[in-house]
C-alpha positions in Angstrom: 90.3 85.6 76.4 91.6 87.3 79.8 95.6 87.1 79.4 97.3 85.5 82.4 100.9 84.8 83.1 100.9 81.4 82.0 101.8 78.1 83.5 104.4 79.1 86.5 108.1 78.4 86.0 109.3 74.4 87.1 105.7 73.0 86.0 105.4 70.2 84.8 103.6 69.8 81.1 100.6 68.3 82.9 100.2 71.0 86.1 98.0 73.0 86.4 95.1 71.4 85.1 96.3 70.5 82.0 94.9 66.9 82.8 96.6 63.8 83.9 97.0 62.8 87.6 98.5 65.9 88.7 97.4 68.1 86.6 93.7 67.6 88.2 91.6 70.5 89.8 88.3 69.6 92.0 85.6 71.6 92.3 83.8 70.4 95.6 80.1 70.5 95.2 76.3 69.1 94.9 73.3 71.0 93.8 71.3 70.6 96.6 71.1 73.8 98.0 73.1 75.5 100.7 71.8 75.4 103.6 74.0 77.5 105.5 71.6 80.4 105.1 71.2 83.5 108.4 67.6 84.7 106.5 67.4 87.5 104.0 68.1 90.6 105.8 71.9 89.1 106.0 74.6 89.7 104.3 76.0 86.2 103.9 73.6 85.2 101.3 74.0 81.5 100.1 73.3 82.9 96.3 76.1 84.3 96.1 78.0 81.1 96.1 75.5 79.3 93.9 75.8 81.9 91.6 79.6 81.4 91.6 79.3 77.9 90.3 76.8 79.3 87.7 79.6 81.6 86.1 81.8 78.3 86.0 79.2 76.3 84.3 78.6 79.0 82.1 82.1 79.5 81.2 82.8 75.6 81.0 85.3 75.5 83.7 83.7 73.2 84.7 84.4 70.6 81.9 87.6 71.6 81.3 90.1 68.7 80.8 91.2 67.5 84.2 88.3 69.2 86.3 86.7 67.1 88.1 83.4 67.7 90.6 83.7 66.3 93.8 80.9 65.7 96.9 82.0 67.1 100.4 83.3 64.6 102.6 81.2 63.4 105.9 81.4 65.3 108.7 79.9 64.3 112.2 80.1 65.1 116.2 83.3 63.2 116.6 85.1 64.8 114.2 83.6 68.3 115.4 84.4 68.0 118.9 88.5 67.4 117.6 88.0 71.1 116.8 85.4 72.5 118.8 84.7 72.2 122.6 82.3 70.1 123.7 80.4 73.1 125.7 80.1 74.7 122.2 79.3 71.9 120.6 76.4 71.2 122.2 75.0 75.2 122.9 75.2 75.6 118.7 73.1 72.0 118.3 70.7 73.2 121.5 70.1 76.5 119.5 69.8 74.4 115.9 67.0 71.9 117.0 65.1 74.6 118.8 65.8 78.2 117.5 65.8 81.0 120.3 66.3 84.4 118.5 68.2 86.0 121.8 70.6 83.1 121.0 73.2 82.0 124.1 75.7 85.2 124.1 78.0 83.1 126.1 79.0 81.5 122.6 78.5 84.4 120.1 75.2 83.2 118.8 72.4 85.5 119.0 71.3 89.0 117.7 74.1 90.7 115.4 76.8 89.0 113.3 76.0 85.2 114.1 71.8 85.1 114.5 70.8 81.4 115.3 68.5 79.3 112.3 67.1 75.9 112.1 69.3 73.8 110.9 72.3 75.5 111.9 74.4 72.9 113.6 74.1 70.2 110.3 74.9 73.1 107.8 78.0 73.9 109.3 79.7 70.4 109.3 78.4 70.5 106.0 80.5 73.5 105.2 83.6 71.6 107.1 83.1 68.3 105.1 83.4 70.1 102.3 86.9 71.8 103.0 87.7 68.5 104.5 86.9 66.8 101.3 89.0 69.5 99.2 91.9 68.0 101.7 91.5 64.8 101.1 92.0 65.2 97.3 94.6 67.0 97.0 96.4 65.2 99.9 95.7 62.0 98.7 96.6 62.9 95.2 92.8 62.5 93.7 93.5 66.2 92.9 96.2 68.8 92.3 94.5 71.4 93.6 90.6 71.5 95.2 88.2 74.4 95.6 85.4 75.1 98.2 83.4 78.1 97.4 81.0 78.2 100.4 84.2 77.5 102.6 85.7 79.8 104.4 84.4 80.5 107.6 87.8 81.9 109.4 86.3 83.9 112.3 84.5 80.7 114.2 86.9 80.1 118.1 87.5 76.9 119.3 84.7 78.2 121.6 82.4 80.1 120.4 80.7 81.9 116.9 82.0 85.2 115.4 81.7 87.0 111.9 78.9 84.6 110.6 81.0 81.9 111.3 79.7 79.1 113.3 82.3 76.3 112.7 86.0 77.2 111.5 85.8 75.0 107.8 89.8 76.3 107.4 90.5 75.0 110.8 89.1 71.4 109.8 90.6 71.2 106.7 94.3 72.1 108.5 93.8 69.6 111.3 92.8 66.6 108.8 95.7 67.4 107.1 97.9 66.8 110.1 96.4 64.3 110.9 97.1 62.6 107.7 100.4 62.9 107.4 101.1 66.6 106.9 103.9 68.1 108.1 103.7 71.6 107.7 100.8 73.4 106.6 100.8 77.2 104.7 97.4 79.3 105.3 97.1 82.1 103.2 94.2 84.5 104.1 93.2 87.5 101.2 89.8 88.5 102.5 89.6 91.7 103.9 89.3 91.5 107.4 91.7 89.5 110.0 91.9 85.6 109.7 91.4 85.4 113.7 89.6 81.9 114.1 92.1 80.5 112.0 95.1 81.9 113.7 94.0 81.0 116.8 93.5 77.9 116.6 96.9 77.3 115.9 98.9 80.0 117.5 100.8 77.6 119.5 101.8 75.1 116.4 104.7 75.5 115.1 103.5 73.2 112.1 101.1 75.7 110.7 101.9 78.9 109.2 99.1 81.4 109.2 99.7 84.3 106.9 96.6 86.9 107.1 96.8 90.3 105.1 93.7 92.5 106.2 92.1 95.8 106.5 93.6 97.1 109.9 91.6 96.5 113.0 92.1 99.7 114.1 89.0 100.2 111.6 87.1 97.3 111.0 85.8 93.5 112.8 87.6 92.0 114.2 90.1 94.2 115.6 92.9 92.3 115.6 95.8 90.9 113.4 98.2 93.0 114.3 102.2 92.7 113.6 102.9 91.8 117.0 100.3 88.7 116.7 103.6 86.7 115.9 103.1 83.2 117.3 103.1 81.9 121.2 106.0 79.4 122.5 107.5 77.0 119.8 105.5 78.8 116.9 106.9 81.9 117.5 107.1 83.7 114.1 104.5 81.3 112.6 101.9 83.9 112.5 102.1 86.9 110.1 99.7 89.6 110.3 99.6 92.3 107.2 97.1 95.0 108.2 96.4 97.9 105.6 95.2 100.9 106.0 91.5 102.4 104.5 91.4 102.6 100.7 94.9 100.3 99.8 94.7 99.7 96.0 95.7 96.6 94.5 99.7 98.2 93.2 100.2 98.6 96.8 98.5 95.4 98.6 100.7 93.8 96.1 103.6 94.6 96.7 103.0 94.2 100.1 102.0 90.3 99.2 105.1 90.2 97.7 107.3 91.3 100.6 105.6 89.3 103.0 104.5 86.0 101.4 106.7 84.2 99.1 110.2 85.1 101.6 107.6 83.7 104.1 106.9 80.5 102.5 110.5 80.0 101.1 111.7 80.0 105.2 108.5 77.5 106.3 109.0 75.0 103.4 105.1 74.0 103.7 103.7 70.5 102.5 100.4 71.9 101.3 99.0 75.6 100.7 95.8 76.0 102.2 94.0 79.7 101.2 91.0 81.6 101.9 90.1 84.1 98.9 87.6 86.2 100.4 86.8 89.2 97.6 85.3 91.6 100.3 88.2 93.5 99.7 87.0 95.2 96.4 86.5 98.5 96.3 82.6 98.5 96.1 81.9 96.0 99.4 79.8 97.2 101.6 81.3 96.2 105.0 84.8 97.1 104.3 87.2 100.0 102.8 89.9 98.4 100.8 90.3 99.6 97.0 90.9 95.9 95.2 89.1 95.3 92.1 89.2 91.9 89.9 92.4 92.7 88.2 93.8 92.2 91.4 92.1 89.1 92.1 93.8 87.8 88.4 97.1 89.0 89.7 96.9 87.2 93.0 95.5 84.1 92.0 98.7 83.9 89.5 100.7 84.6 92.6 99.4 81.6 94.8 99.4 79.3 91.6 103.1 79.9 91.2 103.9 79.5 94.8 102.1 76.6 95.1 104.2 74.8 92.7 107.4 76.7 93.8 107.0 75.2 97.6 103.9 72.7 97.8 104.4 70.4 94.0 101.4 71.9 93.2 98.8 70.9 96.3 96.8 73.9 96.6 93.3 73.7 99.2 91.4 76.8 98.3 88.2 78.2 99.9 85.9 81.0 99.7 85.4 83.6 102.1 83.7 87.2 102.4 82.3 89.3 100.0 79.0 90.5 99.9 78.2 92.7 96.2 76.6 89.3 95.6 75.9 89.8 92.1 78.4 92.2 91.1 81.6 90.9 92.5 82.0 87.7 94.2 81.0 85.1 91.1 83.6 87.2 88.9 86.1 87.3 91.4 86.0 83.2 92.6 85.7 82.3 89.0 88.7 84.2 88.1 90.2 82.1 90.8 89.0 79.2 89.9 90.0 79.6 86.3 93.6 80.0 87.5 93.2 76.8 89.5 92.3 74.6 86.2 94.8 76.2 84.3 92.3 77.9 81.9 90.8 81.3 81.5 87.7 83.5 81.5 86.0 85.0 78.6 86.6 88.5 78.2 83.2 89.0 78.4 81.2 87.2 81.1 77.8 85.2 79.4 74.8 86.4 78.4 73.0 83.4 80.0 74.6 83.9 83.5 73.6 88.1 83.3 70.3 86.6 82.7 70.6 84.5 85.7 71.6 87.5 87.8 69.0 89.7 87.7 66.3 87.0 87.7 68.2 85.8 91.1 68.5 89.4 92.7 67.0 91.8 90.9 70.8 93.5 90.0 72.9 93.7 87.3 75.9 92.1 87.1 79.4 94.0 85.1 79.7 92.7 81.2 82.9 92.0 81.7 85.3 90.2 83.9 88.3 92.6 84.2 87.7 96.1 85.0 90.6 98.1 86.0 92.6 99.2 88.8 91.2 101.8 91.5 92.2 105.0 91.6 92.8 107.3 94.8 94.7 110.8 94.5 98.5 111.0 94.4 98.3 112.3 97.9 96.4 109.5 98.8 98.3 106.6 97.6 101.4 107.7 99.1 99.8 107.7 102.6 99.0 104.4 101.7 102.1 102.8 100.4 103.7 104.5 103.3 101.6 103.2 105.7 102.0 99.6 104.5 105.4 99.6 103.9 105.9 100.9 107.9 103.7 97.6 108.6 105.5 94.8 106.4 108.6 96.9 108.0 107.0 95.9 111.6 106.0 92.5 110.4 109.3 91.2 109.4 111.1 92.9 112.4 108.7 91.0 114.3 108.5 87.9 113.7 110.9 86.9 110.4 113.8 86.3 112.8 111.8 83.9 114.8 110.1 82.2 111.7 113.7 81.4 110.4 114.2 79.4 114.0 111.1 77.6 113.2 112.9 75.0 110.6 
């Protein structure tokens, strides 16, 4: 078995998904397949989410003691147009019912990034009813902590598409937790490029934090998340932008995690950690230039366990993200995640069934094994890097650390 660091310090016997009532992990899914699907000349495959949930079968996550599967929770107009204006609203379900490839540009949708499908309008609420419903459990105490694999859609505006995002999943799952008694929310954001939707759609609440580290937009989509992205009026200091430079290895965006997150949390004093785990920061994506590999998705998934309990008491709302080496990467990386969720472990070596089920799926191989070793990049290299991120936490926390203090 894959070692991990264990159960984090102050848990309880039963955290973690060691069984009992909060000791539960959900895994929020159905088998009908997704239909949140661009066609396949995109990157955003749906397979590569359905094959994530294959590697947890095949590893028995899945029945695991305390793991429990969950549906996604309804979704409909009403609860849409509390996140979404109404002019957007009704431009995505115009362009769902009859498809126009030139799309309306006015809301993002069209040629490039966010092309328009059949069926578009009911498969996103379906992605939002399902980060709704890994919410509800863990709010409501159904569950410790909840996963949503084909969540995290964190580039969608209050007003229009962006990134292959049509509706903002993270966003709905945030505002039903404040509306159901929340009082401050934690937003965590590992995927490789700049949690924008997300941010701002809160950049003016002081009651959610929104912590983003990213590849920097001086060189990739969306071009933002910035350290002086801080926060507007009362939230001041409630947003936190980490962005890296090309080629960061996994020693270095660690520490940086380290400097920025955990003082971060320890100042807001959240209610419930909310985290998007896109694994298109691995050194092989295609669309990106950061050097992470699955050891480092290992290392932070022990690092948002622990501060879960450390600050939440345990409620952890996780969702998937980017990534798109659809065979290769993202089902090691979300099961790796997922294992830490439920408190177990993956096999050293990943089954011979699911490999199997890869190349009948794609046509590609997937690695033998779950853990592969940390990227290398030249001396040279790596302290242009470090240097380059430390000068940004440096920024960050001159930026906005002072404020964030104010903010309790």
């Amino acid at each position: 078995m894959v070692n991990r660091s264990g159960t984090p310090d102050g848990a309880g016997p039963d955290d973690g998904g060691t069984g009992g009532g909060h000791g539960v992990t959900a895994l929020i899914w159905d088998d009908q397949d997704l239909r949140y699907d661009f066609g396949p000349d995109h990157p955003l495959k749906p397979i590569r989410v359905e094959l994530t949930v294959d590697l947890i079968r095949a590893c028995g996550l899945d029945r695991g003691p305390g793991v429990l599967t969950l549906p996604r929770d309804p979704f409909d107009v009403d609860d849409l147009l509390d996140l979404h204006t109404a002019p957007y609203v009704d431009a995505v379900m115009r362009m769902s019912a009859d498809p126009d490839p030139r799309g309306d540009l006015r809301f993002g949708l069209g040629p490039g990034d966010t092309p328009v499908f059949a069926g578009m309008h009911e498969a996103s609420m379906e992605v939002c009813g399902a980060s709704v419903a890994a919410a509800r459990a863990v709010w409501e105490g159904t569950a410790t902590h909840a996963f949503n694999p084909a969540g995290g859609l964190h580039h969608a505006m209050p007003d229009r598409a962006a990134g292959f995002c049509v509706y903002d999943d993270p966003a709905a799952a945030i505002r039903w937790l404040l509306a159901n008694g929340a009082q401050r929310v934690a937003y965590v954001d590992v995927d490789t490029h700049h949690g924008d939707g997300v941010q701002t759609f809160f950049y003016d609440d002081p009651r959610v934090l929104t912590i983003s580290l990213h590849e920097s937009g001086r060189t990739l989509f969306p071009g933002t998340g910035f350290t002086d992205e801080i926060g507007h009026g009362d939230a001041r200091g409630s947003a936190l932008n980490v962005p890296l430079p090309m080629a960061t290895i996994g020693s270095v965006y660690l520490e940086a995690f380290e400097q920025v997150v955990p003082p971060a949390l320890d100042a807001f004093k959240p209610d419930v950690l909310v985290t998007q785990l896109g694994c298109d920061t691995h050194m092989t994506d295609p669309l990106a230039h950061l050097a992470l590999t699955t050891d480092d998705y290992l290392a932070l998934a022990t690092r948002l366990h622990a501060l879960a309990h450390t600050h939440t008491g345990g409620r952890w709302v996780a969702m998937g993200g980017g990534g798109y080496q659809i065979a290769t990467v993202v089902p090691r990386a979300w099961t790796i995640y997922f294992a830490e969720l439920t408190g177990q472990e993956v096999p050293f070596e990943v089954p011979f069934d699911f490999l199997r089920r890869v190349e009948e799926a794609t046509g590609q191989t997937s690695p033998r094994e779950f853990l592969e070793g940390p990227a290398r990049v030249s001396p040279e290299r790596e302290q242009m890097i470090r240097a380059q991120t430390t000068r940004a936490v440096e920024d960050l926390k001159r930026a906005a650390f002072d404020h964030l203090e104010r903010l309790t």
